[in-house]
Biopython code that builds the backbone (N, CA, C, O; Angstrom):
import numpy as np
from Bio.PDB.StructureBuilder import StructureBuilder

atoms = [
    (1, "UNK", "N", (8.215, 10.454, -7.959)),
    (1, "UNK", "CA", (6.825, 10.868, -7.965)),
    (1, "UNK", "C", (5.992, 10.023, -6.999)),
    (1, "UNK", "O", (5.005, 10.489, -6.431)),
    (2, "UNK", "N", (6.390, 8.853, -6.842)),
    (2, "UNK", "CA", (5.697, 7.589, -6.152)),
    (2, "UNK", "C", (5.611, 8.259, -4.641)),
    (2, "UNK", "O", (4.552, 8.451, -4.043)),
    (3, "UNK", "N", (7.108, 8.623, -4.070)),
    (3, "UNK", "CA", (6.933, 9.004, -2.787)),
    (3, "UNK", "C", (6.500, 10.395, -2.933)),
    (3, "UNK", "O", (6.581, 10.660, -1.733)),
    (4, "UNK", "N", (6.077, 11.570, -3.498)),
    (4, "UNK", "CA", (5.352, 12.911, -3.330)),
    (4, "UNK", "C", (3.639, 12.111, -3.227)),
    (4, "UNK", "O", (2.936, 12.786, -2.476)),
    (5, "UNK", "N", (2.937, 10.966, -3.762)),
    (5, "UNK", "CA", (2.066, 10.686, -4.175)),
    (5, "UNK", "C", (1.608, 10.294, -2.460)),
    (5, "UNK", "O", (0.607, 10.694, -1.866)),
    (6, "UNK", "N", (2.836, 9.281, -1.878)),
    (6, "UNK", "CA", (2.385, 8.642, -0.765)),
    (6, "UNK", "C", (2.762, 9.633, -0.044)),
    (6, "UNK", "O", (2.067, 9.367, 0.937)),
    (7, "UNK", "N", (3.337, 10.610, 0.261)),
    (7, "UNK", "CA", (4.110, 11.977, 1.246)),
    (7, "UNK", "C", (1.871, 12.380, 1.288)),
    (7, "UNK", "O", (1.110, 12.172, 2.233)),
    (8, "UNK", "N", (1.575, 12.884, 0.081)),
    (8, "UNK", "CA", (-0.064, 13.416, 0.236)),
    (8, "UNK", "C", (-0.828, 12.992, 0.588)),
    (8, "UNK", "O", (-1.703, 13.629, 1.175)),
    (9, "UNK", "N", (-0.893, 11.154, 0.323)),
    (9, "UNK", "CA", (-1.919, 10.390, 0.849)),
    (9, "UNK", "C", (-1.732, 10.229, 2.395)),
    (9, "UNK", "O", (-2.729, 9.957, 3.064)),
    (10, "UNK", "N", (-0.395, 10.396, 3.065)),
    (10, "UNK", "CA", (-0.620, 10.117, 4.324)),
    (10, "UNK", "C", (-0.994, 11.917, 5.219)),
    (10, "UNK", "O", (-1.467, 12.123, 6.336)),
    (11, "UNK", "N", (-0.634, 12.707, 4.372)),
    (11, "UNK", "CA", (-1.684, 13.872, 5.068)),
    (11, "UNK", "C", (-2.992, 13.598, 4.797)),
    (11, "UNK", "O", (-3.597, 13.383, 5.847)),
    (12, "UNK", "N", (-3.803, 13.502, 3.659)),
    (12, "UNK", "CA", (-4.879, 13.691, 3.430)),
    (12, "UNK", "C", (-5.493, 12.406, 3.307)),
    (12, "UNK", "O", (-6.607, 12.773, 2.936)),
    (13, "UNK", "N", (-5.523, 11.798, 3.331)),
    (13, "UNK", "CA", (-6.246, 10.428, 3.344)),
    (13, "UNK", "C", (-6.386, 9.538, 4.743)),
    (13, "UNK", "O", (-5.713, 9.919, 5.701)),
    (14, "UNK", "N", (-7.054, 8.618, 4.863)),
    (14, "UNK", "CA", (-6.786, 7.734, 5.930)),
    (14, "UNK", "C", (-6.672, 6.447, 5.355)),
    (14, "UNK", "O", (-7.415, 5.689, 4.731)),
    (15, "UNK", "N", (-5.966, 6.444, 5.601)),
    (15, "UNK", "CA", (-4.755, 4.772, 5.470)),
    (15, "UNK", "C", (-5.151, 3.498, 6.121)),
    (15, "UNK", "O", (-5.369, 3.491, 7.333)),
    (16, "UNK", "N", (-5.241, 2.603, 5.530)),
    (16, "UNK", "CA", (-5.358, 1.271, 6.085)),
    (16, "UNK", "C", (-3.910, 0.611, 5.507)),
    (16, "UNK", "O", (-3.473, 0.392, 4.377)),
    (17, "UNK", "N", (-3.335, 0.388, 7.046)),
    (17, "UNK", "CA", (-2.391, -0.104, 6.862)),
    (17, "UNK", "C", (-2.143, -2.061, 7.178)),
    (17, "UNK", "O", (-2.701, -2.630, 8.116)),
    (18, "UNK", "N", (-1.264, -2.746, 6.226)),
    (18, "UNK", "CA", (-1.077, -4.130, 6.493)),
    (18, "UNK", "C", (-2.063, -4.717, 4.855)),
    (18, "UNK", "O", (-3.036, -4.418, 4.163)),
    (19, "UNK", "N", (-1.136, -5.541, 4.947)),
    (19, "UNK", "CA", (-1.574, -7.106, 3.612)),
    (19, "UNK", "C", (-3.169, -6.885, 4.149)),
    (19, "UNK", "O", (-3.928, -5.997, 3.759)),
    (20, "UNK", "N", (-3.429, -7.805, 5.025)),
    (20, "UNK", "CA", (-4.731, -8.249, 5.409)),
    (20, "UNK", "C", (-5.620, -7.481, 5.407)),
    (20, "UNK", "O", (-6.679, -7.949, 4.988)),
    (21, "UNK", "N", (-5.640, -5.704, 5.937)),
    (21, "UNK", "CA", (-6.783, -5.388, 5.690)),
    (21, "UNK", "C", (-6.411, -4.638, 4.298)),
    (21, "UNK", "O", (-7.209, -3.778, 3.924)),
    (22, "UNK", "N", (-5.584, -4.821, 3.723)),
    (22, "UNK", "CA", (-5.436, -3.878, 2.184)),
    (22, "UNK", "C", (-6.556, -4.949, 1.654)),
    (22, "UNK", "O", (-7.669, -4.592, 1.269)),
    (23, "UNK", "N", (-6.154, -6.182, 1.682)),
    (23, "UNK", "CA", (-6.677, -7.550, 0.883)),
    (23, "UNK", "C", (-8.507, -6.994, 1.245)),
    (23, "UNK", "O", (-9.199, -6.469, 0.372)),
    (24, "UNK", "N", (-8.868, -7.188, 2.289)),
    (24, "UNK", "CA", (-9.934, -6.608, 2.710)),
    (24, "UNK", "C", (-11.037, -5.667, 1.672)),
    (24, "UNK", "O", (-12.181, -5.886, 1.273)),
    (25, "UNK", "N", (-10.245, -4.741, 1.510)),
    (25, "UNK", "CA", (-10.483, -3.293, 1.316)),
    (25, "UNK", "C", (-10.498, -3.236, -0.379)),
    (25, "UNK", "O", (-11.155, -2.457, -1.069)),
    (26, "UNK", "N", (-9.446, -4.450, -0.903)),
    (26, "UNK", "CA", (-9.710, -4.959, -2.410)),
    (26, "UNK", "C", (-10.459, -5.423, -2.884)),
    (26, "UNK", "O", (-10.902, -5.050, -3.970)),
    (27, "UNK", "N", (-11.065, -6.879, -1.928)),
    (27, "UNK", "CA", (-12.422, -7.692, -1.951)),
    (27, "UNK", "C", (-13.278, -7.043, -2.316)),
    (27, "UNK", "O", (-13.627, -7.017, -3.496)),
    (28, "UNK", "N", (-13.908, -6.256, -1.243)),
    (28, "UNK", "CA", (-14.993, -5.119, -1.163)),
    (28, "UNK", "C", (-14.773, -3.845, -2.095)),
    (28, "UNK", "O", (-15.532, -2.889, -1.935)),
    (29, "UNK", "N", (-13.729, -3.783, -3.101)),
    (29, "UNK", "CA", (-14.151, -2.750, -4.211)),
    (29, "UNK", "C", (-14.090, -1.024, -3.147)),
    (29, "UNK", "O", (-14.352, 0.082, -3.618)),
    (30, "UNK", "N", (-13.726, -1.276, -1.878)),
    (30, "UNK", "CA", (-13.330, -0.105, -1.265)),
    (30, "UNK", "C", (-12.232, 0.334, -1.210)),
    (30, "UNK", "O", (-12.166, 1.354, -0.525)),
    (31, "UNK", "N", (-10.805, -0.177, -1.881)),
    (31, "UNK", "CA", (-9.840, 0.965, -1.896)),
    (31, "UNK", "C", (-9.867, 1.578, -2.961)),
    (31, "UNK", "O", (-10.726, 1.367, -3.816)),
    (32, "UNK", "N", (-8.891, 2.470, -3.083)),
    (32, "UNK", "CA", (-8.868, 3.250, -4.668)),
    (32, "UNK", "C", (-7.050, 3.427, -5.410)),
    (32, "UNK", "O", (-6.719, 3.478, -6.594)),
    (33, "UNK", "N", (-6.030, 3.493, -3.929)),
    (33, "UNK", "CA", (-4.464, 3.240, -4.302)),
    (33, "UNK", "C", (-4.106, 2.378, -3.322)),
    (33, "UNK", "O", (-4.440, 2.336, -2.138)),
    (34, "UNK", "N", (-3.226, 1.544, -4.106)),
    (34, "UNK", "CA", (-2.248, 0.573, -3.048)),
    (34, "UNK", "C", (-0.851, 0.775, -3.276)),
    (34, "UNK", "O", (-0.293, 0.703, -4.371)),
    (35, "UNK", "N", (-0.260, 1.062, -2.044)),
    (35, "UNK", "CA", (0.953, 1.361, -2.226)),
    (35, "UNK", "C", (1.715, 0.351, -1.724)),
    (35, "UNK", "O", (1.347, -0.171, -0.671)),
    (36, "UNK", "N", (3.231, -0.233, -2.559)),
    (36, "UNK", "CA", (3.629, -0.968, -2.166)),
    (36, "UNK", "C", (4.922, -1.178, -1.202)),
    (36, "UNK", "O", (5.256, -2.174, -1.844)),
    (37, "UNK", "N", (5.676, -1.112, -0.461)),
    (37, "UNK", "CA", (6.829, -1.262, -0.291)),
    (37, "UNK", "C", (8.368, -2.055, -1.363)),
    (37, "UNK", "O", (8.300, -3.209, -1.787)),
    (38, "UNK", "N", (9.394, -1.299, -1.568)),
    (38, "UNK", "CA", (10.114, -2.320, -2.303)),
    (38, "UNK", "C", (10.543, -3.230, -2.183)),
    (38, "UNK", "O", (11.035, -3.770, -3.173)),
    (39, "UNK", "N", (10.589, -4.012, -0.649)),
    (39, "UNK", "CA", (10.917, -5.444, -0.157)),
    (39, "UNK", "C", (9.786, -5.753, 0.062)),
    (39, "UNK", "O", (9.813, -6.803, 0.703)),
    (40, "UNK", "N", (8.455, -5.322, -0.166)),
    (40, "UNK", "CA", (7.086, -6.655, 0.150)),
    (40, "UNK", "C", (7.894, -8.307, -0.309)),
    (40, "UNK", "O", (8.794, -8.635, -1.081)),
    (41, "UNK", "N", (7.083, -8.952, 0.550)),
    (41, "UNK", "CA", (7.091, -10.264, -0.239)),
    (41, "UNK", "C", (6.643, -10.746, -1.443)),
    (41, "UNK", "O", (5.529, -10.428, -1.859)),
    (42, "UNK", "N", (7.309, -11.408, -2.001)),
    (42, "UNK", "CA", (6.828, -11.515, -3.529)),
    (42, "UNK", "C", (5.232, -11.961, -3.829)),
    (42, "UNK", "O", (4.361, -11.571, -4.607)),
    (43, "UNK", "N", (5.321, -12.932, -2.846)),
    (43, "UNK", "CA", (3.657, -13.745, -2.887)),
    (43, "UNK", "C", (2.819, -12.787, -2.447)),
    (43, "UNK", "O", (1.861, -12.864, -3.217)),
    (44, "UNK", "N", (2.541, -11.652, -1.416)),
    (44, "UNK", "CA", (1.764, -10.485, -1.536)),
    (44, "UNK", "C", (1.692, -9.639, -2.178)),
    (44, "UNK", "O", (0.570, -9.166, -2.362)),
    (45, "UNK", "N", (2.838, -9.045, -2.823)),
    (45, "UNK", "CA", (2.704, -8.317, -4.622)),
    (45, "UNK", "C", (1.878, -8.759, -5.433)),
    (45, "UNK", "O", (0.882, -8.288, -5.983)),
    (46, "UNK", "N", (2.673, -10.234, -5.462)),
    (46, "UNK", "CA", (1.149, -11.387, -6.812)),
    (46, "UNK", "C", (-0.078, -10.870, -6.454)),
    (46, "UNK", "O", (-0.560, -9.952, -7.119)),
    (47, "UNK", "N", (-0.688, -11.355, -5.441)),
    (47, "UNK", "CA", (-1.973, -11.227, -4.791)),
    (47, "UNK", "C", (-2.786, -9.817, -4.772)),
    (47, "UNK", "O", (-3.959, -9.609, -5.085)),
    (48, "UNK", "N", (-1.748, -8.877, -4.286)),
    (48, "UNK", "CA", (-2.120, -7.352, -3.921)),
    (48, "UNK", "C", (-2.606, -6.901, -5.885)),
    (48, "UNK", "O", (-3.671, -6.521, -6.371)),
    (49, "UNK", "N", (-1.159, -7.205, -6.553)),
    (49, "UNK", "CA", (-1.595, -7.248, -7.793)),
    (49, "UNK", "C", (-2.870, -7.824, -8.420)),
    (49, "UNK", "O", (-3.764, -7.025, -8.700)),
    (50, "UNK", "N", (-3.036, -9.055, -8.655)),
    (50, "UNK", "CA", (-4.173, -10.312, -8.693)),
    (50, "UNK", "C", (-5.527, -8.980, -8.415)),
    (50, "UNK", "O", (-6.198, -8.537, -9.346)),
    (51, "UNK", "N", (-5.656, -8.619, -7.235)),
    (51, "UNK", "CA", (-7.072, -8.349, -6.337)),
    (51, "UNK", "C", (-7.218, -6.902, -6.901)),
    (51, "UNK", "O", (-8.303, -6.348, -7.077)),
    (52, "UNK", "N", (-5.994, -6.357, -7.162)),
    (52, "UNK", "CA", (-6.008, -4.962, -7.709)),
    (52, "UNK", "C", (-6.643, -4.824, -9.011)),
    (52, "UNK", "O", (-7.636, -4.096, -9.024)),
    (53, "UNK", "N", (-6.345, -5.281, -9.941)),
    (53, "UNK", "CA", (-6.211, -5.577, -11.238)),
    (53, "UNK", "C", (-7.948, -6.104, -11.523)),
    (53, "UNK", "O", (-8.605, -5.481, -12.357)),
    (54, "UNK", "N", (-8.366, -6.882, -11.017)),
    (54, "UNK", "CA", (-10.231, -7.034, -10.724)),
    (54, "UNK", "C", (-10.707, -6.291, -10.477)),
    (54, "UNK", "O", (-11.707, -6.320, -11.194)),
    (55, "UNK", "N", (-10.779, -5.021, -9.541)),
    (55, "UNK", "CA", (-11.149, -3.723, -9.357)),
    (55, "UNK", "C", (-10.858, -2.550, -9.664)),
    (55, "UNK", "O", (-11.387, -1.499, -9.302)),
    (56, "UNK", "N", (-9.710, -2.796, -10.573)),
    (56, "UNK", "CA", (-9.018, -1.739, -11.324)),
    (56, "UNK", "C", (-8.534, -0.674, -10.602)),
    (56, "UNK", "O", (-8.497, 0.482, -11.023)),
    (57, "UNK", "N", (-8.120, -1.088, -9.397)),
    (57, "UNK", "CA", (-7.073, -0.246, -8.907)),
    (57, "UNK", "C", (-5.823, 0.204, -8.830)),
    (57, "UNK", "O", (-4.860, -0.563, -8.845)),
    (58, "UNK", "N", (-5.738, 1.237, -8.759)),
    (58, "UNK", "CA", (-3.787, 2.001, -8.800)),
    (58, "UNK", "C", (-2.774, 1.442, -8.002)),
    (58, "UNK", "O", (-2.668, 1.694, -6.802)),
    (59, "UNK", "N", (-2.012, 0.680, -8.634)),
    (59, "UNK", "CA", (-0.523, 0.275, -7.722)),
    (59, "UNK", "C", (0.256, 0.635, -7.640)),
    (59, "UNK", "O", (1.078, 0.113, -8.393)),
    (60, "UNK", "N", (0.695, 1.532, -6.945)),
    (60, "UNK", "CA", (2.225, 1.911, -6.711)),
    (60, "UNK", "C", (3.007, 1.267, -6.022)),
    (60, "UNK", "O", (2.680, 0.847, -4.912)),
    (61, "UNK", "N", (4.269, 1.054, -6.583)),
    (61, "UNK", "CA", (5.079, 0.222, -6.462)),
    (61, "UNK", "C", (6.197, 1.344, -5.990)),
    (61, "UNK", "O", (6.804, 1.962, -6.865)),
    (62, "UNK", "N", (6.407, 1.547, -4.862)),
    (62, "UNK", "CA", (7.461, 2.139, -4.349)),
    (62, "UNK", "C", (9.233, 1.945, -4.193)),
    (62, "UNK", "O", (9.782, 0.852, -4.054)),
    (63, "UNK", "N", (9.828, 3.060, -4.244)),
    (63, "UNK", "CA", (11.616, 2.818, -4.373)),
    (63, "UNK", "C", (11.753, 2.869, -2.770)),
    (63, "UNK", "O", (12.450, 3.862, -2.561)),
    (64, "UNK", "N", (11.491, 2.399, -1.792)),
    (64, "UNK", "CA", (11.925, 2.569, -0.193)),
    (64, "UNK", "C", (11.344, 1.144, 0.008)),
    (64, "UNK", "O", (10.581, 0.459, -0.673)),
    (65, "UNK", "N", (12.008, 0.937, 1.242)),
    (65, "UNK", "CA", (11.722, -0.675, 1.884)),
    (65, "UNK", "C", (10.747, -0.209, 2.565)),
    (65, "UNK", "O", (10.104, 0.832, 2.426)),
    (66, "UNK", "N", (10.647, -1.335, 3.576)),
    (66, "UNK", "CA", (9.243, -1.195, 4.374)),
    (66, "UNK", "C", (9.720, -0.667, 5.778)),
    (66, "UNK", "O", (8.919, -0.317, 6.645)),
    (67, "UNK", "N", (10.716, -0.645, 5.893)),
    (67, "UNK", "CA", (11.088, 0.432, 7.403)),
    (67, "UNK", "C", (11.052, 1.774, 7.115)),
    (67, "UNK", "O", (10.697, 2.574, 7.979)),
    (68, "UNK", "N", (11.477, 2.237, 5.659)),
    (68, "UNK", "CA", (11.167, 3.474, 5.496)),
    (68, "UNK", "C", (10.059, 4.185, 5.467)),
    (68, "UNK", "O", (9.835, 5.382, 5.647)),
    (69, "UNK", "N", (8.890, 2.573, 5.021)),
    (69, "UNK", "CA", (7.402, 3.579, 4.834)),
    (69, "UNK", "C", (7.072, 3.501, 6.150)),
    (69, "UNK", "O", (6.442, 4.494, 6.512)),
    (70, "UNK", "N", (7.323, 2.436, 7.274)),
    (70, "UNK", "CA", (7.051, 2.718, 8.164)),
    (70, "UNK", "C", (6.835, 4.144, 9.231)),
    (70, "UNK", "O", (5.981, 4.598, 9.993)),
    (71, "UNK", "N", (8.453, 4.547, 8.632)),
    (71, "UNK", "CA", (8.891, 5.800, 9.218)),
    (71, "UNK", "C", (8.379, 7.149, 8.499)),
    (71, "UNK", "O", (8.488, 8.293, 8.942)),
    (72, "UNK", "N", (7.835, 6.769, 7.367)),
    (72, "UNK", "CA", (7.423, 7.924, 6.981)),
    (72, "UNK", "C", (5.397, 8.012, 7.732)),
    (72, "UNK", "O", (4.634, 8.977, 7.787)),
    (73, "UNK", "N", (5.286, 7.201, 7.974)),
    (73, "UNK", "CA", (3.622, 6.792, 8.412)),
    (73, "UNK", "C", (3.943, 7.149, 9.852)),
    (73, "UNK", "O", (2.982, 7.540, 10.514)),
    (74, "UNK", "N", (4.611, 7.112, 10.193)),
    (74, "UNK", "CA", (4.898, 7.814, 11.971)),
    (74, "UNK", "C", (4.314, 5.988, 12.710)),
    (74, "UNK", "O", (3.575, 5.761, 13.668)),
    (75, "UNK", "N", (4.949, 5.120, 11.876)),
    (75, "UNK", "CA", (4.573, 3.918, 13.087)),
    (75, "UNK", "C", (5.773, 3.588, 13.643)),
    (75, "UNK", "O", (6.835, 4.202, 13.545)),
    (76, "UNK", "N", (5.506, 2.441, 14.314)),
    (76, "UNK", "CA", (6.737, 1.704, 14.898)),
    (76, "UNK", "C", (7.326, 0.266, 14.454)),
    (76, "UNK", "O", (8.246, -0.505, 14.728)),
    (77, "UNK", "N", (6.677, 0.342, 13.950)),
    (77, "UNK", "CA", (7.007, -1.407, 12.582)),
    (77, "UNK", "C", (7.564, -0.581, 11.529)),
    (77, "UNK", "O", (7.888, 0.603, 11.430)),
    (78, "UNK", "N", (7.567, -1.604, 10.772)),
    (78, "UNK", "CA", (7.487, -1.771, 8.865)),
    (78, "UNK", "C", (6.544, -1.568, 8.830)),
    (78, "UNK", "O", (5.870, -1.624, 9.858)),
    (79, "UNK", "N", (6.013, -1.233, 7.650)),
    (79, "UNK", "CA", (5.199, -1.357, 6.441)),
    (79, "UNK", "C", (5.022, -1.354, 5.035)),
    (79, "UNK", "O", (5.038, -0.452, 4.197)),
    (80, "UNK", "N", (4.820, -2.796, 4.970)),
    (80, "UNK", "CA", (5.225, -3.144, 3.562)),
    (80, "UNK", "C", (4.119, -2.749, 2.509)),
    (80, "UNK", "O", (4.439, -2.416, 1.368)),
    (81, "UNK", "N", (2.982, -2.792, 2.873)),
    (81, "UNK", "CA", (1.563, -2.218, 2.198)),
    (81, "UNK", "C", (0.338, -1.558, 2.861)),
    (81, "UNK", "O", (0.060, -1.788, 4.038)),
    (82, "UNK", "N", (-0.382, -0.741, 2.090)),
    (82, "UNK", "CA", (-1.107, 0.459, 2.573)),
    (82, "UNK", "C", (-1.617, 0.931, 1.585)),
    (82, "UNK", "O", (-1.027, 1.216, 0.542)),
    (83, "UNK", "N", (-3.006, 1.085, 1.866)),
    (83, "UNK", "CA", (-4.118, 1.463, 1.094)),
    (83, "UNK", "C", (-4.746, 2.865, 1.488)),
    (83, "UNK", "O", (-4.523, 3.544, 2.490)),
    (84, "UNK", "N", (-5.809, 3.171, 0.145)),
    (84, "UNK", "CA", (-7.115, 4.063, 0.931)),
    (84, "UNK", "C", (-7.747, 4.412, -0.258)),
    (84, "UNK", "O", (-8.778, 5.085, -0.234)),
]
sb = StructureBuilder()
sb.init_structure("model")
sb.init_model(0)
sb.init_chain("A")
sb.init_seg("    ")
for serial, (resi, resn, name, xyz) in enumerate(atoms, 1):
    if name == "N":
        sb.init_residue(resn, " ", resi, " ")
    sb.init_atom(name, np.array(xyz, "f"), 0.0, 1.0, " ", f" {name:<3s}", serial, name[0])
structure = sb.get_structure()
């Protein structure tokens, strides 16, 4: 279900992709889902979690690594986390 959820958000939504501006976008009470990769680093899970959890936002915790979300986002990296 996790990946049909992120398959929709990357048609219909606009994505901020990367730790730093997800972290961003948590601060400021402006995201609404964070999606995670299944190899994030542990210490950005804590955190992504931590910042989520104060604003009461949705975490998905995804079954694909971060080359896969990459490839599903049409980039050329990884991506281990991604918001909107």
């Amino acid at each position: 279900m996790s990946l049909n959820e992120l398959k929709s958000a990357i048609k219909e939504q606009k994505l901020t992709y990367g730790t730093r501006e997800t972290l961003k976008k948590l601060k400021n009470s402006e995201a609404k889902v964070v999606f995670l990769a299944s190899n994030a680093p542990q210490d950005v899970v804590e955190t992504v979690l931590h910042y989520a959890s104060l604003s009461d936002v949705k975490v998905i915790e995804l079954d694909i690594p971060d080359e896969e979300v990459g490839i599903l986002c049409k980039r050329r990296h990884p991506v281990a986390v991604l918001s909107y």
